[in-house]
ZAPABA-952445 format. One line per field, with one value per residue (C-alpha): z, y, x; residue number from 1. Coordinates in nm, 3 decimals. Layout:
# residues N
w = [Z ...]
v = [Y ...]
u = [X ...]
i = [NUM ...]
END
This chain:
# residues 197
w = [-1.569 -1.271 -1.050 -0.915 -0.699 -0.660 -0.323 -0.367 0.001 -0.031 0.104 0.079 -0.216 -0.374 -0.706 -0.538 -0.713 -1.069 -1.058 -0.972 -1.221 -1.479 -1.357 -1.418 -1.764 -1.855 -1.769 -1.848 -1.492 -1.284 -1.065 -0.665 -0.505 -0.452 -0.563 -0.203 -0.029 -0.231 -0.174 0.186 0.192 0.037 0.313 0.604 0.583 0.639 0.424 0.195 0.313 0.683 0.529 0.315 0.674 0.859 0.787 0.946 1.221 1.339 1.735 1.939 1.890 2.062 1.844 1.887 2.238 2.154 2.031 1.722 1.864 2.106 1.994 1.813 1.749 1.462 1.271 1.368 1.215 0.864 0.895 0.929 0.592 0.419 0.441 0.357 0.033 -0.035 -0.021 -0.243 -0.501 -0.504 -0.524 -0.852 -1.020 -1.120 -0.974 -0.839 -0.511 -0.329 -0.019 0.282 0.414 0.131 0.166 0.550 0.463 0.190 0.310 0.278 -0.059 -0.279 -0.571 -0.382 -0.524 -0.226 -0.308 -0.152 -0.310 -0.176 -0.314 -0.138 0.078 -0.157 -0.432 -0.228 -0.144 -0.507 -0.591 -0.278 -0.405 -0.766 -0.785 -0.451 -0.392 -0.085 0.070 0.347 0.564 0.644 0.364 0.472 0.831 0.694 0.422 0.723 0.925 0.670 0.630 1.038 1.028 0.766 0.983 1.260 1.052 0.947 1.258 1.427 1.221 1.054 1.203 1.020 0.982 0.705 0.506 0.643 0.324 0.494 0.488 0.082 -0.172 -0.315 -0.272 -0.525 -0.550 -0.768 -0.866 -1.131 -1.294 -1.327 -1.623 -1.513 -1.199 -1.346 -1.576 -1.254 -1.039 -1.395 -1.431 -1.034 -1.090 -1.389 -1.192 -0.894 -1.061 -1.270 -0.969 -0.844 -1.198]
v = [-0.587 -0.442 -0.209 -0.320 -0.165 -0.389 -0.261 -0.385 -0.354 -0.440 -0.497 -0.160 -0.192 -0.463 -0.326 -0.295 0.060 -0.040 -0.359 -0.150 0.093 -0.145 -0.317 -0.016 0.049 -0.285 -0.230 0.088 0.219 0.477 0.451 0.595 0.633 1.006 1.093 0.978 1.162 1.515 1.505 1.462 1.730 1.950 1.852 1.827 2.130 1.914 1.885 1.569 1.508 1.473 1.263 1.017 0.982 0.891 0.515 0.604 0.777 0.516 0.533 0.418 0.499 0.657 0.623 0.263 0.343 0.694 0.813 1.043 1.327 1.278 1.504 1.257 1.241 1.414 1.138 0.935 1.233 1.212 0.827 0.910 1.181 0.891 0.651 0.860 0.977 0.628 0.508 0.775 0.758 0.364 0.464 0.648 0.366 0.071 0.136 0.029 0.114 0.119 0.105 0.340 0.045 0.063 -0.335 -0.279 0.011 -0.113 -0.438 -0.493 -0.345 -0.601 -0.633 -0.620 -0.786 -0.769 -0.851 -0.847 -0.844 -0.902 -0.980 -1.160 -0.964 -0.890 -0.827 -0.492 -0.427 -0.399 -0.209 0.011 0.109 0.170 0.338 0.488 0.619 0.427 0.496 0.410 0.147 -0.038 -0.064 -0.407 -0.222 0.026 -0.184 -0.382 -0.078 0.056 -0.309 -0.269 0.116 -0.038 -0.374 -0.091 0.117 -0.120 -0.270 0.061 0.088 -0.239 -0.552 -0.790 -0.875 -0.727 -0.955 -1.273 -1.409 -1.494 -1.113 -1.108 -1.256 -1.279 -1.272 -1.250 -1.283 -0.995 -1.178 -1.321 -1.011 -0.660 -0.765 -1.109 -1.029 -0.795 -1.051 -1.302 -1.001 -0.909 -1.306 -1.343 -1.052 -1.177 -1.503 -1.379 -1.129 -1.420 -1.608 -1.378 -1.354]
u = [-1.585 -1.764 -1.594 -1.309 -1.014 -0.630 -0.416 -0.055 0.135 0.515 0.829 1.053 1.254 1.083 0.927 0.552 0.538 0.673 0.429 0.093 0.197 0.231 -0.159 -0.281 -0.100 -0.210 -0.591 -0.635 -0.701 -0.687 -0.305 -0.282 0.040 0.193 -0.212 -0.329 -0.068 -0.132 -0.509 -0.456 -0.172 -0.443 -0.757 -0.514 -0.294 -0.013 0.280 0.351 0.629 0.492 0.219 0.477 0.710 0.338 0.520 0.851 0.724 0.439 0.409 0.144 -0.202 -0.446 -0.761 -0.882 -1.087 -1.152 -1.487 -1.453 -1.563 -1.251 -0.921 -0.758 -0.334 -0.239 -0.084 -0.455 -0.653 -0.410 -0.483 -0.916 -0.809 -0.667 -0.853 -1.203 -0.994 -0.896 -1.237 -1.374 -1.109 -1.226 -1.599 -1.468 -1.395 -1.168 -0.817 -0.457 -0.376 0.003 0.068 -0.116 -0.290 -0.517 -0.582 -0.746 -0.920 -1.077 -1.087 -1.523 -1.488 -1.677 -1.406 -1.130 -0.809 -0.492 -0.172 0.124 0.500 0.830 1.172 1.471 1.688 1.971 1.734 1.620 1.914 2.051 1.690 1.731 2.075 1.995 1.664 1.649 1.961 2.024 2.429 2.616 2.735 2.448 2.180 2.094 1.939 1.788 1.583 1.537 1.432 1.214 0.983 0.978 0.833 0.566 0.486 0.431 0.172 0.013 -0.035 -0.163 -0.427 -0.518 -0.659 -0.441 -0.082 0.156 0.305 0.119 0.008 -0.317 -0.418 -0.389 -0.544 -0.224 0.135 0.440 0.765 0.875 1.211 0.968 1.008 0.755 0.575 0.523 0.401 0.131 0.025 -0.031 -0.210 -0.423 -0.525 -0.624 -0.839 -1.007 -1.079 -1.166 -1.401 -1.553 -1.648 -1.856 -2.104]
i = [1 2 3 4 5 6 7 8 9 10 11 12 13 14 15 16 17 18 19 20 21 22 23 24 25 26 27 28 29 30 31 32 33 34 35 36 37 38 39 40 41 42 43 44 45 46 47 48 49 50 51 52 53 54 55 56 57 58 59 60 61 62 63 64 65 66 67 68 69 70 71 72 73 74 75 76 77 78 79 80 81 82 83 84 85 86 87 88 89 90 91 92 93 94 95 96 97 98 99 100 101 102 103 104 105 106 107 108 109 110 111 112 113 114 115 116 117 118 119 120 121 122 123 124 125 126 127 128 129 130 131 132 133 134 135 136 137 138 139 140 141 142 143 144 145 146 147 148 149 150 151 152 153 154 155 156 157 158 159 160 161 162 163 164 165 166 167 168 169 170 171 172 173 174 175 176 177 178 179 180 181 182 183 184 185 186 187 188 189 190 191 192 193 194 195 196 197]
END
């Protein structure tokens, strides 16, 4: 296969993570979730924790107007970080990428496979209880509130809508379960990589 790079976006809570990690089990490939967020840590300054709540704490942008040399927002100058590390870690070689609006950013990328997964309601909320750690009275809102804070990051800095499955090349239902939906993402890569020989 040629060089090739998968972005998985997700609903919180919906097994996104467990299904790129398994992709990239399965194909032998290079895996970027936590990776992203260290290497900009590292260039920025900024802690990873202030780069993983970038999501949580979307707000209005300033950048889209401004010229680069303008002083750019802080959370706008992680984004610029991000997305150059993004693209370099893809110029690497083949890879699996989750979440960070790795889908826009690389969006031109020549073998680009985009997925998105998502899960009914009650699913996540079993998932966001059980592997996250997710208490209190309301975990229905703040799943809810979570997909909302993503919807808004994406938004700010992406041309296309999250979640709309005409943004992705593909989107699953990971009720099918982890494995199979790794099979279906490894098969839609094989085709669409075939088509283009």
């Amino acid at each position: 296969m040629n060089n090739y790079v998968i972005t998985i976006s997700r609903e919180y809570a919906s097994g996104g993570r467990l299904i790129g990690k398994e992709v990239a089990e399965k194909l032998g490939i290079e895996y970027y979730d936590k990776t992203v967020t260290e290497l900009v840590s590292q260039q920025s300054g900024l802690s990873e924790q202030f780069i993983d709540n970038a999501e949580t704490n979307a707000r209005s942008s300033l950048l889209f107007g401004m010229s680069l040399a303008s002083v750019a927002p802080l959370q706008d100058s992680v984004f610029l970080t991000q997305a150059r590390t993004i693209r370099n870690l893809a110029e690497k070689g083949p890879c699996v990428f989750v979440g960070r609006c790795a889908d826009y950013i690389l969006h031109d990328y020549e073998n680009l496979l985009s997925v998105f997964i998502y899960a009914p309601l009650l699913s996540r909320i079993k998932r966001a209880k059980e592997l996250y750690g997710l208490t209190g009275g309301n975990i229905k809102s703040q799943v809810l509130k979570k997909d909302k804070a993503r919807n808004v990051y994406h938004s700010l800095y992406s041309d296309n809508d999250w979640g709309d499955p005409h943004s992705y090349d593909l989107c699953l239902n990971s009720e099918i379960g982890i494995e199979a939906a790794a099979r279906i993402i490894i098969a839609a890569l094989n085709e669409k990589l075939s088509h283009k020989q």
